[in-house]
mmCIF file of the N, C-alpha and C atoms, coordinates in Angstrom:
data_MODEL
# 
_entry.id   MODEL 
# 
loop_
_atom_site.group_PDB 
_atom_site.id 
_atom_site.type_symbol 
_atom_site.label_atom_id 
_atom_site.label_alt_id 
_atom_site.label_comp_id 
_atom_site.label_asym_id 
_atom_site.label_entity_id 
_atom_site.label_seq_id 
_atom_site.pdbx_PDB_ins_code 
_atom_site.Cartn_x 
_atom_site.Cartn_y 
_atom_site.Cartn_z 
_atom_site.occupancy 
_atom_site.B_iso_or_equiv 
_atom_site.pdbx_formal_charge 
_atom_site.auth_seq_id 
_atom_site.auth_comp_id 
_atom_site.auth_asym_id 
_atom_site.auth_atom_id 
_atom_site.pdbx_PDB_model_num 
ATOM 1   N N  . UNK A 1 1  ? -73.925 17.960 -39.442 1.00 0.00 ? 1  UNK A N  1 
ATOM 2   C CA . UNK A 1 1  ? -74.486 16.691 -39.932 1.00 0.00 ? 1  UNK A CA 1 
ATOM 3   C C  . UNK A 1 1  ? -73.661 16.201 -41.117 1.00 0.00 ? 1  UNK A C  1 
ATOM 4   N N  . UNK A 1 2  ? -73.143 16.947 -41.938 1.00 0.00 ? 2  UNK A N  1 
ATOM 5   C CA . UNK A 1 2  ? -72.424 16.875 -43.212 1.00 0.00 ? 2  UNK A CA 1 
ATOM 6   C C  . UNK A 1 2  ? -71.202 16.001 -42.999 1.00 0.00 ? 2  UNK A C  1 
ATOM 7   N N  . UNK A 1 3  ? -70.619 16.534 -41.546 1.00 0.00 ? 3  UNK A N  1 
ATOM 8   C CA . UNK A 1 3  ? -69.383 15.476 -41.132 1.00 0.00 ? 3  UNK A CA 1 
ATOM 9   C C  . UNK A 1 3  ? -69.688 14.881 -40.499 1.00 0.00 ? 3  UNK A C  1 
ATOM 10  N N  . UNK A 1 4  ? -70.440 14.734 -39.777 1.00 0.00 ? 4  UNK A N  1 
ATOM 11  C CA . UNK A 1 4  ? -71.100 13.260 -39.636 1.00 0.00 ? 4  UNK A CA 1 
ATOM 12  C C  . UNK A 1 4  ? -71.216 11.843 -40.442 1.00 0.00 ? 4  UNK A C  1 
ATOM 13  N N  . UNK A 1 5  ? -71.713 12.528 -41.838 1.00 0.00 ? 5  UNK A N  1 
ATOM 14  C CA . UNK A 1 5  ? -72.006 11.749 -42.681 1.00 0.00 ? 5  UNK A CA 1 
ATOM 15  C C  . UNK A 1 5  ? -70.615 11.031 -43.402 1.00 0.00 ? 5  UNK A C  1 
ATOM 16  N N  . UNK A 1 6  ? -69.882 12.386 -43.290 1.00 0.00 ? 6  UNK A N  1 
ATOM 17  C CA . UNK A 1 6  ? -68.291 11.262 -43.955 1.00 0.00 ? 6  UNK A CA 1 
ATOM 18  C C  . UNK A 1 6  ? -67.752 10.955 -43.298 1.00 0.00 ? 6  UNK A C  1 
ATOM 19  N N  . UNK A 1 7  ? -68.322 10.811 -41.602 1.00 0.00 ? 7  UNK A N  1 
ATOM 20  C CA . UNK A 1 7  ? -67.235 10.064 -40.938 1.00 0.00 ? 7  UNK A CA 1 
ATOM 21  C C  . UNK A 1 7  ? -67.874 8.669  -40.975 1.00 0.00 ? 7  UNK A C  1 
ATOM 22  N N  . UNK A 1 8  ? -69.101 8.594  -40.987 1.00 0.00 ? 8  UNK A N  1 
ATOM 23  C CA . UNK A 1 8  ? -69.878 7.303  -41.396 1.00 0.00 ? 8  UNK A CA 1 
ATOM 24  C C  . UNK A 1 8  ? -69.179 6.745  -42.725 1.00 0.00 ? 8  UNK A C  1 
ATOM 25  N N  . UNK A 1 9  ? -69.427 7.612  -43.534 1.00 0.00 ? 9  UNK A N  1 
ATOM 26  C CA . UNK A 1 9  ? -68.686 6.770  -44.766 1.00 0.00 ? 9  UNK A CA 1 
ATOM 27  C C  . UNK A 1 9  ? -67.316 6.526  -44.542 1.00 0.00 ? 9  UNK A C  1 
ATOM 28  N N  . UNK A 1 10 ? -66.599 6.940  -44.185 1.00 0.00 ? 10 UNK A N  1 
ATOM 29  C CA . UNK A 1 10 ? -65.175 6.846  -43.331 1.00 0.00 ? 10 UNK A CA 1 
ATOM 30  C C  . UNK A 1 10 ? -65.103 5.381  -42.847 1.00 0.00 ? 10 UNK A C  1 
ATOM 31  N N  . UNK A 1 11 ? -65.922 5.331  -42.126 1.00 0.00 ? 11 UNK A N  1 
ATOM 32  C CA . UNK A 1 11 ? -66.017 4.012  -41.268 1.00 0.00 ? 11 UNK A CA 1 
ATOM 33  C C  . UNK A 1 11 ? -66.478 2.651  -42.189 1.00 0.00 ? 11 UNK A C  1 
ATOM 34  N N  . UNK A 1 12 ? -67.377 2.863  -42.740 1.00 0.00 ? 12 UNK A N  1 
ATOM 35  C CA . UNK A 1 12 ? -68.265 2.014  -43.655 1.00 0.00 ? 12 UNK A CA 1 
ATOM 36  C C  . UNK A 1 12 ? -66.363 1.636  -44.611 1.00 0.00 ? 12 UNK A C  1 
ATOM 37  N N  . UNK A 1 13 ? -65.727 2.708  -45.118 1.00 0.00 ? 13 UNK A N  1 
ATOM 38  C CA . UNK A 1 13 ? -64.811 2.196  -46.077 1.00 0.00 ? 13 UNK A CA 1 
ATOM 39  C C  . UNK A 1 13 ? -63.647 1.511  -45.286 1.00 0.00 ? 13 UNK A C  1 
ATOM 40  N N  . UNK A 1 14 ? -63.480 2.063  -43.963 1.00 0.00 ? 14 UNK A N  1 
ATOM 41  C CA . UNK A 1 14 ? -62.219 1.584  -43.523 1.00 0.00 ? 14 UNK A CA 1 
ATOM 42  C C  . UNK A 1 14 ? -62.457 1.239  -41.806 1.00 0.00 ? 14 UNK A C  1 
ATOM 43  N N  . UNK A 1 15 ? -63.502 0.479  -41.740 1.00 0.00 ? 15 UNK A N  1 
ATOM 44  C CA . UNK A 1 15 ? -63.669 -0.025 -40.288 1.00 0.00 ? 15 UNK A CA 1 
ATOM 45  C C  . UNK A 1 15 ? -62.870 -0.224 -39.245 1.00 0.00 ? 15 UNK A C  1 
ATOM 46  N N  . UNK A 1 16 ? -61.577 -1.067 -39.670 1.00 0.00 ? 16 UNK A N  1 
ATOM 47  C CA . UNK A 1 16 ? -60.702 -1.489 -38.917 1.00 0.00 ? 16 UNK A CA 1 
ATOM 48  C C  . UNK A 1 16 ? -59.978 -0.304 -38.696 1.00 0.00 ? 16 UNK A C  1 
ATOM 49  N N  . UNK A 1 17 ? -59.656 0.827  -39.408 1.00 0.00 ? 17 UNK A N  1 
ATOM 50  C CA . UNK A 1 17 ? -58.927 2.076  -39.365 1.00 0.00 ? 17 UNK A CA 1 
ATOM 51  C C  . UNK A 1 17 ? -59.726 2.774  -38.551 1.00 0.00 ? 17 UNK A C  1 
ATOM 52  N N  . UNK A 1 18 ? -60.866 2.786  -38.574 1.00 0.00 ? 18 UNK A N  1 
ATOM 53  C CA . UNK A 1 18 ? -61.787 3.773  -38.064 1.00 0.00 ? 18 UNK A CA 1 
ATOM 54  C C  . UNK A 1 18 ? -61.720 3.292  -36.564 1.00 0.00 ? 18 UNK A C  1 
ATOM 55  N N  . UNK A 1 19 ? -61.255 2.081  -36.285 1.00 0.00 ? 19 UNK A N  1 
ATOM 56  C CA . UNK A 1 19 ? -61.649 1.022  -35.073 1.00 0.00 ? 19 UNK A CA 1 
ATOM 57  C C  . UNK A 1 19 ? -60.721 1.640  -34.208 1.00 0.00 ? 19 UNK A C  1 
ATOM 58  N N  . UNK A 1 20 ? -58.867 2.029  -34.678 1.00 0.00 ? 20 UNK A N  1 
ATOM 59  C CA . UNK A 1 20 ? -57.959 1.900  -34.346 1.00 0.00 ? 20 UNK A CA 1 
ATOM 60  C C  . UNK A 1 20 ? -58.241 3.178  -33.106 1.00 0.00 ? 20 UNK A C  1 
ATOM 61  N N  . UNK A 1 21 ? -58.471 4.002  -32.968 1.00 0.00 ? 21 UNK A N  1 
ATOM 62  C CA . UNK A 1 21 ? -58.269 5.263  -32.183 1.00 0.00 ? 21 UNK A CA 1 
ATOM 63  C C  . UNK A 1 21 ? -58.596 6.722  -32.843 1.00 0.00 ? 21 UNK A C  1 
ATOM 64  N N  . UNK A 1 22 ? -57.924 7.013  -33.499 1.00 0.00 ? 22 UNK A N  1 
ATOM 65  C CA . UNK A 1 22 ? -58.327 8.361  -34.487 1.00 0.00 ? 22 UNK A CA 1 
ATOM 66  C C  . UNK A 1 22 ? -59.357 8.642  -34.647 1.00 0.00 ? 22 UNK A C  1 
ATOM 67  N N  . UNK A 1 23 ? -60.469 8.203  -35.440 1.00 0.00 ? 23 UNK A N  1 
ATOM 68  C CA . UNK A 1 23 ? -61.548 8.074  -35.812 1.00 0.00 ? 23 UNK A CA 1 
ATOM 69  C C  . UNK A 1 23 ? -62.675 8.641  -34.371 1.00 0.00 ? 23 UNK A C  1 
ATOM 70  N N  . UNK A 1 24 ? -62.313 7.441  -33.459 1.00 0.00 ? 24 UNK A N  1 
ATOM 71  C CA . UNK A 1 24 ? -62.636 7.912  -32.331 1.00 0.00 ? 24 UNK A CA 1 
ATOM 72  C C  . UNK A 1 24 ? -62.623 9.539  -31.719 1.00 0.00 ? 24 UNK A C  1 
ATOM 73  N N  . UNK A 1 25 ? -61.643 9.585  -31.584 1.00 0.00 ? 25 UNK A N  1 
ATOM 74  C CA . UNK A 1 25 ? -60.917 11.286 -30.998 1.00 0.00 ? 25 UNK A CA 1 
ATOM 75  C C  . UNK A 1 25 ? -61.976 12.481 -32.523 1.00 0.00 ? 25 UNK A C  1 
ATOM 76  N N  . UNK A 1 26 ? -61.796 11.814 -33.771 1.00 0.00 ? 26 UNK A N  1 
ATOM 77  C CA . UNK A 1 26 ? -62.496 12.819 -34.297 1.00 0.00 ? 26 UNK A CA 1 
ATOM 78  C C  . UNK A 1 26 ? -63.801 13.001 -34.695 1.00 0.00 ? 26 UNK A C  1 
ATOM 79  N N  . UNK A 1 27 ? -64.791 11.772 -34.073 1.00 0.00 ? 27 UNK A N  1 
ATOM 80  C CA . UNK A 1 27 ? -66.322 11.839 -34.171 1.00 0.00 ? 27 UNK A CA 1 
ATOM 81  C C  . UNK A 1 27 ? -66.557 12.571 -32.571 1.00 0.00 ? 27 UNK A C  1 
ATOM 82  N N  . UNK A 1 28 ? -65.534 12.280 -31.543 1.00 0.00 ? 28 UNK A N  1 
ATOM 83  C CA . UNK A 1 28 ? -66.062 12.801 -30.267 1.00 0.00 ? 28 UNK A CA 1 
ATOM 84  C C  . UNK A 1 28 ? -65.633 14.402 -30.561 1.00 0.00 ? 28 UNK A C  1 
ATOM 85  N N  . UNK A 1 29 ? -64.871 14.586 -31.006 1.00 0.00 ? 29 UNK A N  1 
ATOM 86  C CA . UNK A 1 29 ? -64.078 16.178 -31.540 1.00 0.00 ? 29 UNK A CA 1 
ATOM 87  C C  . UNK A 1 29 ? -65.082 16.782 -31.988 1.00 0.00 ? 29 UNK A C  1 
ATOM 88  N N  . UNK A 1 30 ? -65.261 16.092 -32.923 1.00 0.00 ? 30 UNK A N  1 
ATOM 89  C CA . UNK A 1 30 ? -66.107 16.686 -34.188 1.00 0.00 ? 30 UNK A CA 1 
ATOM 90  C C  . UNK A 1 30 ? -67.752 17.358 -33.244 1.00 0.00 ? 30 UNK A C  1 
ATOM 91  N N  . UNK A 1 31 ? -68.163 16.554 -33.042 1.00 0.00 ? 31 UNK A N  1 
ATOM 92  C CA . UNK A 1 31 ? -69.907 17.321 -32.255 1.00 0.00 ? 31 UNK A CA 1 
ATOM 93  C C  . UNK A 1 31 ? -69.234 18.349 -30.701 1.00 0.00 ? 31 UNK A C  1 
ATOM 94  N N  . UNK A 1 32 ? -68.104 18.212 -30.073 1.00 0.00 ? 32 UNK A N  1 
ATOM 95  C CA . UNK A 1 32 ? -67.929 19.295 -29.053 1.00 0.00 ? 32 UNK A CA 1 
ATOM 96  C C  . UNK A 1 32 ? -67.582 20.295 -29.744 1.00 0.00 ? 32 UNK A C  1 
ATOM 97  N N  . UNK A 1 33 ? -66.623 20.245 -30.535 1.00 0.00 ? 33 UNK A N  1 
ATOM 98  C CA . UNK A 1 33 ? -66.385 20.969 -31.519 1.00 0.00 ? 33 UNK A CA 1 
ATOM 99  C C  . UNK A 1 33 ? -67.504 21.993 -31.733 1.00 0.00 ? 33 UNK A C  1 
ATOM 100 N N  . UNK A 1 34 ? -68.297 21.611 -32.339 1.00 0.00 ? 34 UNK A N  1 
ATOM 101 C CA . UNK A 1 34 ? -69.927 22.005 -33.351 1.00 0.00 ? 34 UNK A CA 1 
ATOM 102 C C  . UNK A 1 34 ? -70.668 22.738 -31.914 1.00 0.00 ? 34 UNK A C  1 
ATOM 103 N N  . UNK A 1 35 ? -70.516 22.001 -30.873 1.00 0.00 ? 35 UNK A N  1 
ATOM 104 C CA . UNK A 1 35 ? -71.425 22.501 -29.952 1.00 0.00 ? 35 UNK A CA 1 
ATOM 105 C C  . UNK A 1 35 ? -71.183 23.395 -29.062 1.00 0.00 ? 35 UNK A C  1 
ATOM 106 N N  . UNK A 1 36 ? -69.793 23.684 -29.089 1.00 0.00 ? 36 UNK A N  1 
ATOM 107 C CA . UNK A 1 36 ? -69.190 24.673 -28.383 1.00 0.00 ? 36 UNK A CA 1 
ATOM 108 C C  . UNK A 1 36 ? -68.733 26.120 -29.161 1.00 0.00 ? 36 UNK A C  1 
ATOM 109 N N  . UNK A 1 37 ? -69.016 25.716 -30.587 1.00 0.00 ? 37 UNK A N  1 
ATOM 110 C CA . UNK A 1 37 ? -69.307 26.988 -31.328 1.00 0.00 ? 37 UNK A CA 1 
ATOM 111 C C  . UNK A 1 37 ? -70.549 27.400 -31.709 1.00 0.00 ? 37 UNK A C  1 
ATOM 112 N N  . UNK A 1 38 ? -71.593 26.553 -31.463 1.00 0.00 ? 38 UNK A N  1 
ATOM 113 C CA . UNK A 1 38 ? -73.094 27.286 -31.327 1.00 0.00 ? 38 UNK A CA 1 
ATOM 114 C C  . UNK A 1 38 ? -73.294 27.894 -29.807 1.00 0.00 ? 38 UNK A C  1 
ATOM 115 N N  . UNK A 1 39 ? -72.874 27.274 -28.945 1.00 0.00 ? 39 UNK A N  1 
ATOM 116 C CA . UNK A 1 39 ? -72.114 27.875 -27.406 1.00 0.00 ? 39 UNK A CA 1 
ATOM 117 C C  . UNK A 1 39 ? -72.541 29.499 -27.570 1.00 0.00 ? 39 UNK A C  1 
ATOM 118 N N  . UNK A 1 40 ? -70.701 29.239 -28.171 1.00 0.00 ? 40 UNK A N  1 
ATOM 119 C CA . UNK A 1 40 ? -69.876 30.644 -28.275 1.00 0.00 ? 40 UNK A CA 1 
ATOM 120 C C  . UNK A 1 40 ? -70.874 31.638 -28.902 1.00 0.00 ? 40 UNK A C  1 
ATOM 121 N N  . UNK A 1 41 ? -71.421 31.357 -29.750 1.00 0.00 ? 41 UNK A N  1 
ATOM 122 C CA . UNK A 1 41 ? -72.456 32.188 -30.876 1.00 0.00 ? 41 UNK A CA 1 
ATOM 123 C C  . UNK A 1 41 ? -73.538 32.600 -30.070 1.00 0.00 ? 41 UNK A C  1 
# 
């Protein structure tokens, strides 16, 4: 939830950056990420 929250603020500061692609790849990253190591666990 913690990175969640700064990718929100992420976005909130730099929308158009956040818009571009990256941002993308690392909010979808970010929760498979998280969920495939509670998975593993």
């Amino acid at each position: 939830m913690a990175m969640a929250a700064a990718i929100k603020e992420r976005m909130a500061s730099q929308p158009a950056m956040n818009n571009a692609r990256p941002p993308t790849v690392q909010i979808r990253g970010q929760p498979v990420a998280q969920k495939s190591g509670c998975c593993s666990s």
